[in-house]
N, C-alpha and C positions, 0 to 999 in steps of 0.2 A: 914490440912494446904495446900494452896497453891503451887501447882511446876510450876513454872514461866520458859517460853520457851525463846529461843533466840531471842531478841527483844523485846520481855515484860517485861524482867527482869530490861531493861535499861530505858524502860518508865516508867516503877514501881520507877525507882530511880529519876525522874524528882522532883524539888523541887522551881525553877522559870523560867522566861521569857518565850519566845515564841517557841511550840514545836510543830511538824508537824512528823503525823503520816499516813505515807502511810500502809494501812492494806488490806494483801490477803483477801478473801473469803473464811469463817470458822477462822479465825485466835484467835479469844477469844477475838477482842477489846473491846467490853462491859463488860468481867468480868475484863481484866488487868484496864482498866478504873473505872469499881469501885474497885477495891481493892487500886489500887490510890488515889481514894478518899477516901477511909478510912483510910489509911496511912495517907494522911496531914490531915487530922482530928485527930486520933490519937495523932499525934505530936504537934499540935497546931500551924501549919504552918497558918491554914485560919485567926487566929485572928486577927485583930478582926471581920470578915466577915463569912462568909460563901462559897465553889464552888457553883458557878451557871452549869448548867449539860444542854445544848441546844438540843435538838432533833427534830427529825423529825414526829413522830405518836407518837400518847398516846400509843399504848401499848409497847413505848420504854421506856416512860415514867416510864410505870410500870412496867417492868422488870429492868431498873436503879432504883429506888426504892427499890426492893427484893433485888438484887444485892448488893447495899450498905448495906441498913440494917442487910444482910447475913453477913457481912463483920466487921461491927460495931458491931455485936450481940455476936458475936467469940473474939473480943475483951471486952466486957464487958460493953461497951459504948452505951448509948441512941440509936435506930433504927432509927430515925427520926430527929435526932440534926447536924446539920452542914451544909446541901447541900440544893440547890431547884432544882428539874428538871423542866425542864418547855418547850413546846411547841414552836415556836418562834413568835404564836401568841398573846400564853397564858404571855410568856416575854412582845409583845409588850403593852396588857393589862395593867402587871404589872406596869409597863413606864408611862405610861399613867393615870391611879391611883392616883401617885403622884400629878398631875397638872389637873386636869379634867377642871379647866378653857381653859385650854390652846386649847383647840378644838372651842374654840367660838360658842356652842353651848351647849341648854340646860341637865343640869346632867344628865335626863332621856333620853341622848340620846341610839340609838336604834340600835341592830348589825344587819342588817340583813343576812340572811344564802342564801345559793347560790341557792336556790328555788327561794326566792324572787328575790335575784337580777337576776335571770335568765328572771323573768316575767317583772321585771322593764324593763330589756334591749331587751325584745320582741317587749316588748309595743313600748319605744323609737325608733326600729327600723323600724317596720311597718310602722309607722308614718313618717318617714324619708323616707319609700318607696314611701308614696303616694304622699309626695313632691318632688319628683327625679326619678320619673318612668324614665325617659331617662336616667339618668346616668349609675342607677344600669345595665340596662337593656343592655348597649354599649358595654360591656366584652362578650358577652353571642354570639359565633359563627355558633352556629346550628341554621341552617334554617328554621324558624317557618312552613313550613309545612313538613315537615319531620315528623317521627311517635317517633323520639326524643325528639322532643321540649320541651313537658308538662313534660317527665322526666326529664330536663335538666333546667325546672323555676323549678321545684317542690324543687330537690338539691337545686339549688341556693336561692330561698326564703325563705324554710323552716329549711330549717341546715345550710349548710358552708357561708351563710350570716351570719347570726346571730352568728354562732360559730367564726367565722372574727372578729366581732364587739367586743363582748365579750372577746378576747383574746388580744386586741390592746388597750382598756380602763385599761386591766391589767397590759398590758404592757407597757403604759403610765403613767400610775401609779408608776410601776418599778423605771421609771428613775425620780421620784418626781416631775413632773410636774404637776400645778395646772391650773385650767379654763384658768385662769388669761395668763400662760406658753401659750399654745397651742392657745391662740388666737391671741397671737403675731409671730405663727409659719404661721398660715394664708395666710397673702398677700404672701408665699413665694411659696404657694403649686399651681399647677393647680388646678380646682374645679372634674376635673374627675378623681382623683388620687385616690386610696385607703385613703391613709391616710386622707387624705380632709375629705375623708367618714365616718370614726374614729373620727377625731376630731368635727366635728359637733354635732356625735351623743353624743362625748361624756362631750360635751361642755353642754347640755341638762341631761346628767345623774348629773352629777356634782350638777348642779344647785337644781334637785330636793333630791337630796341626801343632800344640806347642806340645803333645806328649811323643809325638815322635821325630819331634825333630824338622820339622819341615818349614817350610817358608812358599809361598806362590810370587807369585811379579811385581803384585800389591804388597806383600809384606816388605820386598828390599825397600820401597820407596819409603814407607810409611816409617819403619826402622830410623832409614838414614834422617828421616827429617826429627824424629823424635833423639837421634842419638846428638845431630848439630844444636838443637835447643836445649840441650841438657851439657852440652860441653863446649863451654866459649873457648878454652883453650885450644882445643880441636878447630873450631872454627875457623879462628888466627893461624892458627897451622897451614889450614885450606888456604885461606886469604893469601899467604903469601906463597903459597906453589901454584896459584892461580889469579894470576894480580888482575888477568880480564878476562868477560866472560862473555860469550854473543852465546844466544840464541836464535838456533832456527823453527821455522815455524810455529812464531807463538803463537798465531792464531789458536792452534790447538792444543796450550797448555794450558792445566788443569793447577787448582790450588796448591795445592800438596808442590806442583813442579815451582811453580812459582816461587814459592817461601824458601823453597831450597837452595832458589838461584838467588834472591836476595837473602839472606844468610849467607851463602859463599862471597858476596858481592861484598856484604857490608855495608853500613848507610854513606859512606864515603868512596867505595870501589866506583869499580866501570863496569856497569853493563849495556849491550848493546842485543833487543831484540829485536827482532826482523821476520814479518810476517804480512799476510794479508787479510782481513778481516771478509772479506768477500770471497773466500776459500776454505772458509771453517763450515768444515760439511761432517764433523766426527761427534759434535754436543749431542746427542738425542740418543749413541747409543756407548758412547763412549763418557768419563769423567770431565771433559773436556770443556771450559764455559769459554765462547767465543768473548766475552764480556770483558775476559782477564785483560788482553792485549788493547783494546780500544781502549781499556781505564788508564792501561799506563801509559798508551800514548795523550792523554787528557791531563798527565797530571805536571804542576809547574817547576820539577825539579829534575824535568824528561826533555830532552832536546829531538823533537821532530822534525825529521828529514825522509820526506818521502822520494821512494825511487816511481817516477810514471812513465820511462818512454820504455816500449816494449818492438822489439824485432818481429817477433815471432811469426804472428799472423798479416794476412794482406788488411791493408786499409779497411776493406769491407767488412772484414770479420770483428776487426777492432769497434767499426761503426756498429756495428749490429749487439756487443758486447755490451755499447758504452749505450746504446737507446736500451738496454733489459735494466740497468741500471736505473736508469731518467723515468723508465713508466714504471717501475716499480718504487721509487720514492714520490710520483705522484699520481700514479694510474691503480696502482694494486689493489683489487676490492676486496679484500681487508686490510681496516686502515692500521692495525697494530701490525699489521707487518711487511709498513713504507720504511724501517728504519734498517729490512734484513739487509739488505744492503748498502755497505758505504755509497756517499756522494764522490768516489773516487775513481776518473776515467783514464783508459789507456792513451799514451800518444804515440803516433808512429813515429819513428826515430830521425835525424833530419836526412838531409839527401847526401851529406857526406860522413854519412857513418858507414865504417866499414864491415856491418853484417845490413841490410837497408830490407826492409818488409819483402815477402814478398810480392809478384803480382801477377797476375793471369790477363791471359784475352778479352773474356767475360765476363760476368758479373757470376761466380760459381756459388751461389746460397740458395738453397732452395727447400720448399715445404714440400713434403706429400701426405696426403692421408689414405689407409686405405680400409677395405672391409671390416676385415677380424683381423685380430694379432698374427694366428698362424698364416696367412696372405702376406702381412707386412714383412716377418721373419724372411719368409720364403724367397719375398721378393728384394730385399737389402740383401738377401745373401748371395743372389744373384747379379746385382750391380756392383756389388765387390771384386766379386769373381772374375764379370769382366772390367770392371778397371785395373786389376791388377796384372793382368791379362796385356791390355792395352796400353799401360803405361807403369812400366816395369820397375822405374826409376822411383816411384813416390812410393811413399808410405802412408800407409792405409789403416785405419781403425775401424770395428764394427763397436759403438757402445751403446752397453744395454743398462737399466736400472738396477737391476737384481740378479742375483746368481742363477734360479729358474729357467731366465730366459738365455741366461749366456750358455747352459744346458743344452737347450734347443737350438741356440744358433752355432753352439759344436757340434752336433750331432747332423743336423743341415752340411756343414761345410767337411765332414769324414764323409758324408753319402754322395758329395759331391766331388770327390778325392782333390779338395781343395790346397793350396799349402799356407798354412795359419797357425799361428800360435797365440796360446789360451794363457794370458797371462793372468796370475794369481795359481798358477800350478808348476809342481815341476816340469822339467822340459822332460822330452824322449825320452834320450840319453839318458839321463838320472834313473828315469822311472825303471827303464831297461836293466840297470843294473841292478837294482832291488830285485827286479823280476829275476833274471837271469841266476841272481845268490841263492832267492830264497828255491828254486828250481830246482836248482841241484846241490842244496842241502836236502830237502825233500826226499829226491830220488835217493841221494849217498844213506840217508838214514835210513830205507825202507829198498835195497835197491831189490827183493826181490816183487818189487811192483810193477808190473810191466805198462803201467800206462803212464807211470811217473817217467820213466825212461824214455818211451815215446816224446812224453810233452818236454823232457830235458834237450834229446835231438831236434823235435822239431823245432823250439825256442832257441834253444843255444850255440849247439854244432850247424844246424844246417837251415838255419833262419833263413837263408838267401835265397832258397830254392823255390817254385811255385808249391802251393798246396796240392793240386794233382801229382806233381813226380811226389811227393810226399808219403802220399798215401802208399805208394809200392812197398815202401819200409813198411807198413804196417804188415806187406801180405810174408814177411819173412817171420816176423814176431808169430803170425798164427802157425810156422810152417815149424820152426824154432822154441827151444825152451829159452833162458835173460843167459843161461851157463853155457850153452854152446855157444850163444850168437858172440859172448864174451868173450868166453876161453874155449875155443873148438880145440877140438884133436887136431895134433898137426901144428896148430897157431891161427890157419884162416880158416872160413868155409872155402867147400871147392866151389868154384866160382859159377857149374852150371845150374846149383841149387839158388844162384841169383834169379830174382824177377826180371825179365829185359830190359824195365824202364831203368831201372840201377844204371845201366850199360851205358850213362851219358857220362862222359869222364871227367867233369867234375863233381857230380853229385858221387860216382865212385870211391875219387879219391877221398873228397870232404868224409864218406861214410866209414872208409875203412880207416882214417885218421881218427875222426872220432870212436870209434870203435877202441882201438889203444888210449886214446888221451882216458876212456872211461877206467879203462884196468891201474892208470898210474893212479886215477884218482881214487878208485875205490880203495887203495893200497894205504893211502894218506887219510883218508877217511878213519881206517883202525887205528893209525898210529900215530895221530894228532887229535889233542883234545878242539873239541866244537871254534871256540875264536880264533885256533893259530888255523884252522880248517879253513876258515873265509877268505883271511889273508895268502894261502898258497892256493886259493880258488880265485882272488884277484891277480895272481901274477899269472896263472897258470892264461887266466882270461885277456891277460896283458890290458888291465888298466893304468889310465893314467890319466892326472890332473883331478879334476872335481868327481868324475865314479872313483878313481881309487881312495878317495875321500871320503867317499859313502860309504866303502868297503871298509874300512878303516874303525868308520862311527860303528858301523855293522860289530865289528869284530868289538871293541870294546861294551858295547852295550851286550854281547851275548858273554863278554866275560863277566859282566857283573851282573847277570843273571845266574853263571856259573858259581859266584863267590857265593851270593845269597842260595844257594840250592846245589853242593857239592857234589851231590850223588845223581844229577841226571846226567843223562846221555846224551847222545847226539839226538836220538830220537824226540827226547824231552824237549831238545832244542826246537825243533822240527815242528812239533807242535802248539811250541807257540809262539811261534812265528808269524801267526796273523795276529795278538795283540801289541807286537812289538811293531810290525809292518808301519802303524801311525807314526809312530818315534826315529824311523829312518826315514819317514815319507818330510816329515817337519824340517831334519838334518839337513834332509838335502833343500828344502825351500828356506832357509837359513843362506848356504851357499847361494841359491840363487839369487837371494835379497842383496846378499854382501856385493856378488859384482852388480847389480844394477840390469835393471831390462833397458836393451835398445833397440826399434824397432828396424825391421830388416824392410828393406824395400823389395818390392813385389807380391810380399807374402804379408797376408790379412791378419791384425791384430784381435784377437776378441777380450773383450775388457769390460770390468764394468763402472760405471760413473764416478766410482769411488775410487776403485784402482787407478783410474787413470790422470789423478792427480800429481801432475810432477811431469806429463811427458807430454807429445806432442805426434802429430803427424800429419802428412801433406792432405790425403785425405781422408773424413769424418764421416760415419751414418751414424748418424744419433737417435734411438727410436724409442717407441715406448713413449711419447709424450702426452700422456694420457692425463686426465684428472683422475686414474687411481692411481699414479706412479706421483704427479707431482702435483698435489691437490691444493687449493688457492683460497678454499672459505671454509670457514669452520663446520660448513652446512655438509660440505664433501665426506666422502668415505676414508678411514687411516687405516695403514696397514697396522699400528700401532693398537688399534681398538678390536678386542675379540668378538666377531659377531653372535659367539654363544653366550656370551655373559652378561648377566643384568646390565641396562643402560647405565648406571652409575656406578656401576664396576668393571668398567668394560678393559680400562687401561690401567693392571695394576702397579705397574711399574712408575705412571706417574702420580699414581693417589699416593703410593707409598713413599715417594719420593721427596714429594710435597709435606707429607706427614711429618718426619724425620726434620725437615727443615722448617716444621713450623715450631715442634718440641726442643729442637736447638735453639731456638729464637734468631733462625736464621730469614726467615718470611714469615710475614702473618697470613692471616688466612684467606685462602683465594681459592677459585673452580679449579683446580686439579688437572682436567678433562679439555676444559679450554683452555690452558697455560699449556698444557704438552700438544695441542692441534697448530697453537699460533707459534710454537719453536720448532713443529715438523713442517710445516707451510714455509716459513722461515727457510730453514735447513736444505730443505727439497729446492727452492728457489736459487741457493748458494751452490747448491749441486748442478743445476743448469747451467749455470755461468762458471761455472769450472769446466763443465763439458764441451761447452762452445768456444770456449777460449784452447782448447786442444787442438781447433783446427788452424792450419798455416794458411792455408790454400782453399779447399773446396769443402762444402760443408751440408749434408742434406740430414733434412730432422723430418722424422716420421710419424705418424701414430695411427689410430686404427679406433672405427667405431664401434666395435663388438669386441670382448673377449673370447675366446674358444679354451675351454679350460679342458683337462687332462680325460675328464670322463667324457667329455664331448658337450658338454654345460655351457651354455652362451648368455652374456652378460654386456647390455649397451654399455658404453662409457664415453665420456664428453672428452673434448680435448682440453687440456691443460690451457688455463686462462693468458700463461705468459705465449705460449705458441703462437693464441691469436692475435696478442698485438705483437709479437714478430712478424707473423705474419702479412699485418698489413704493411710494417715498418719495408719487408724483402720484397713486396709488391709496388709499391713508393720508386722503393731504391731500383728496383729494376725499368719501372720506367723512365726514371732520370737517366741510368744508361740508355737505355735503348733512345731517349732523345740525342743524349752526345753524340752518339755512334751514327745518327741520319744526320 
């Protein structure tokens, strides 16, 4: 059974209207949340409906899932009866389901995934350049003969254009605006403005998205919320298949989500959100306003019940958590952003709770600083190595700010033959089995290639062996035509035209099995078309579980490349295999999302600050704490601000941003420039303390006074302002031990 904490005990007693849950980090929300949910399940509170359960990743999904069924299972009741969880895409789907007319377009319409729409909106924008070379080009303040220039179009053409474009179609999207909206926003824009630029292009995405059918991620939501305000009978429908509704993590829901959840709610329903406001680290590049969830907890028709005692971490970390809090509501030198963080501190949980903090020998928090970045990398990569080394049992994270540096500190811990896993990618396994398809579909299409054969054997068949015995295979291929070594006279070669190295008896056997296993397959190759081809190259491979999954996706996405294009071959196939390669590589980080990452003990997590929200581990190197990674005054550097571009156009994302909301009559008029530094200063600061609060146990935070950049470019950089009052706060705290301890 159950022992329910202060705070949970009272959310566990919730039974209607509207309830707002501010929740520490580690505090249990998802088990008191499902055990709530099997409670009014239990008692028959949902009927006639069901909880609807809103989250944010499938693999919340599936651990709400577990969670309830754990819960229902204890009480006797069905595992699977009462609730949906659902995605808030996978909801807007459902919405949408109901009325499929209602899109005015045909049934088979088509979702496409951010691959695509990424290439749609490449396409559209190129094309936009080569009508507007002088517009785009007018921002751009480095002097074309300068030996910056071509790096300063390169940025600007290749990335932060496009990544511009892409983020303003979304977030025009946001505020439900359709072609029709933004064309009458028009005569009000100058034609050189940002947004001008936005809405042109994406007057044109629009158009081709409703001619053939398509829909991105932003249209299911935008749909569903447009089809529930246009249909109250629908609504009512909803209302009663979902008589309650929690939300998780509302810190980072966005309008559009919100409206959705009330509309389904009703102004007389239950809803119960549940979030933290000092963990909303997604506003600045996401739809996301941290704002939403703090208002509905303010408002007097919202019953607030905060959950504060957390297990997770030792006392210390919790202390050191709860002073970033106290001197950033009175210490932060800037004063507009004392408010980024809630007044809301963790407690540790009391002495007869049965998970109770943990706690160490010593005082384990510590700062270092060192040279340059690549010193500090180098040397956190090495204190991992050996703690994981030396204490086998914990669990270890490296986290970094940025994807760059998580780059580097993978490439550190492979030259190190480290063992670590790079979360935010597929694992091996996965990868392997993409590899391994696409291998030998390759070779089967082309097989009179003999170095595809080569790289099939050495990847596939005889992966196990050192790369020297390897090589001996090669010296038969040059001695050999691909039709002898295949199909000799006789059935085999004779055995003394072997190289000796061969003569180890399991590379033999492995060679001459694979040898046959090639003739069955080239046999299946002719007499099955390309998809049913993958599928007897997965059994042939003997997979199972999540690769024969991939294998699976594999084979249906290359059959409906087949439908659309009747008349290729396998070779067809073959060839385009690297633009599809994205499309299984996504499938399978789907699968991975869905079960959930758990960190393995002994073996180094690498992650970065943003990924690592949701999880935990014994021990933390937190690096990168620099003033350009987490910058404190508006005076500092943003990664957000392009340094080739006029000083008042530096960040177009938030002039245009700001624009849009000023012509909605959503904001009046305000600096642009300073509004997006005080919500990244903000933001970067809630990123900290999401970071810190991952550690259980032991926790060391880094940074470095020089940068060392790729060309070998070096740049001072100051330490991040919150570091040094930690810093003094872990120097305090250490001598108060060190007094106990004498």
């Amino acid at each position: 059974m159950i022992k329910l904490r202060p705070g949970q005990k009272e959310v566990a007693e919730y039974r209607k209207g509207f309830m707002a849950v501010p929740a520490v980090p580690g505090a249990g929300k998802t088990t008191v949340l499902a055990y709530l949910a099997a409670n009014l399940i239990e008692e028959g509170c949902i009927r006639p409906g069901k909880i609807l359960i809103v989250t944010v990743m499938n693999s919340a999904v599936s651990n709400f899932r577990s969670r309830i069924g754990n819960f229902l299972e204890e009480r006797g009741l069905p595992r699977n009866r009462g609730y949906d969880v659902k995605t808030l895409h996978s909801l807007a789907m459902s919405i949408l389901k109901e009325k499929p007319e209602f899109l005015l377009i045909n049934n088979e319409f088509q979702i496409i995934d951010e691959a695509q729409q990424w290439n749609l909106i490449s396409g559209l924008t190129y094309q936009w350049m080569q009508d507007n070379e002088a517009k785009w080009k007018s921002p751009i303040k480095v002097d074309e003969e300068t030996k910056w220039y071509q790096n300063a179009m390169e940025q600007w053409t290749e990335n932060h254009l496009l990544k511009y474009i892409k983020e303003m179609i979304s977030y025009i999207k946001s505020h439900g605006l359709t072609r029709e909206d933004v064309e009458k926003l028009k005569p009000r824009l100058n034609e050189d403005s940002y947004l001008f630029w936005a809405i042109e292009i994406f007057e044109e995405y629009s158009r081709l998205m409703y001619q053939n059918g398509w829909l991105d991620f932003d249209d299911l939501i935008v749909q569903a919320l447009r089809l529930l305000k246009k249909d109250e009978q629908l609504c009512e429908r909803l209302r009663k298949r979902w008589t309650y509704i929690f939300e998780d993590e509302a810190q980072d829901s966005n309008p559009l989500q919100e409206e959705i959840l009330h509309l389904l709610a009703g102004p007389d329903g239950n809803l119960v959100r549940v979030g933290d406001s000092n963990q909303a680290i997604m506003g600045t590049f996401t739809s996301a306003e941290p704002e939403i969830f703090r208002n509905f907890c303010s408002k007097e028709n919202v019953k607030k019940q905060s959950i504060l005692y957390s297990s997770r971490s030792t006392i210390d970390i919790i202390n050191l958590a709860n002073y970033l809090v106290k001197w950033s509501k009175s210490n932060h030198p800037q004063p507009e952003c004392r408010d980024a963080l809630e007044d809301q501190l963790i407690h540790p949980v009391t002495e007869d709770d049965p998970f109770p903090n943990p706690t160490t020998d010593n005082y384990t928090i510590a700062v270092k600083r060192y040279e340059t970045s690549k010193q500090e990398l180098e040397e956190v990569v090495k204190l991992a190595i050996r703690h994981a080394k030396e204490n086998p049992e914990n669990t270890i994270a490296i986290i970094v700010p940025n994807r760059y540096l998580k780059a580097e500190a993978a490439e550190l811990l492979k030259v190190a033959e480290a063992d670590f896993e790079e979360v935010g990618k597929i694992n091996n396994e996965q990868a392997k089995t993409i590899l391994d398809l696409r291998t030998a579909i390759q070779y089967l299409a082309e097989p009179h290639k003999k170095e595809k054969l080569i790289k099939l054997l050495n990847n596939v068949f005889l992966n196990q062996f050192p790369k020297e015995v390897l090589d001996s295979i090669e010296q038969l291929f040059n001695r050999y035509s691909l039709e002898e070594l295949i199909y000799p006279i006789g059935g085999e070669l004779p055995w003394l035209n072997y190289p000796d190295e061969i003569f180890d008896p399991d590379l033999f056997a492995a060679f001459n099995q694979a040898l046959k296993k090639l003739k069955f397959w080239l046999d299946a190759s002719v007499n099955l078309p390309p998809d049913e081809l993958v599928l007897f190259l997965a059994e042939e491979m003997e997979l199972k579980g999540e690769p024969l999954a991939i294998a699976q996706n594999i084979a249906l996405q290359i059959k409906a490349e087949l439908n659309l294009n009747p008349s290729w071959k396998l070779l067809d196939i073959a060839n385009e295999l690297p633009r599809l390669e994205p499309s299984f590589r996504r499938f399978a980080r789907v699968i991975y999302e869905q079960k959930g990452f758990e960190p393995t003990p002994g073996v180094i997590t690498l992650i970065t600050a943003h990924k690592s929200k949701g999880l935990e581990w014994d021990t933390v190197y937190l690096t990168s704490l620099t003033a350009a990674e987490f910058p404190s005054t508006i005076e500092d550097n943003f990664r957000s601000e392009y340094w080739y571009l006029d000083e008042d156009k530096c960040n177009p994302t938030a002039i245009a941003k700001a624009e849009l909301k000023y012509l909605l009559g959503k904001e009046g008029k305000t600096d642009p420039l300073k509004a997006a530094k005080i919500d990244e200063i903000s933001e970067r600061l809630r990123l900290l303390y999401v970071a810190i609060t991952r550690a259980k146990k032991n926790l060391l935070m880094t940074c470095h006074k020089k940068i060392i950049y790729g060309n070998g470019f070096e740049k001072k950089v100051g330490i991040a302002r919150p570091l040094i009052a930690l810093n003094k706060f872990i120097i305090e705290e250490r001598e108060k031990y060190a007094g106990k301890k004498s």
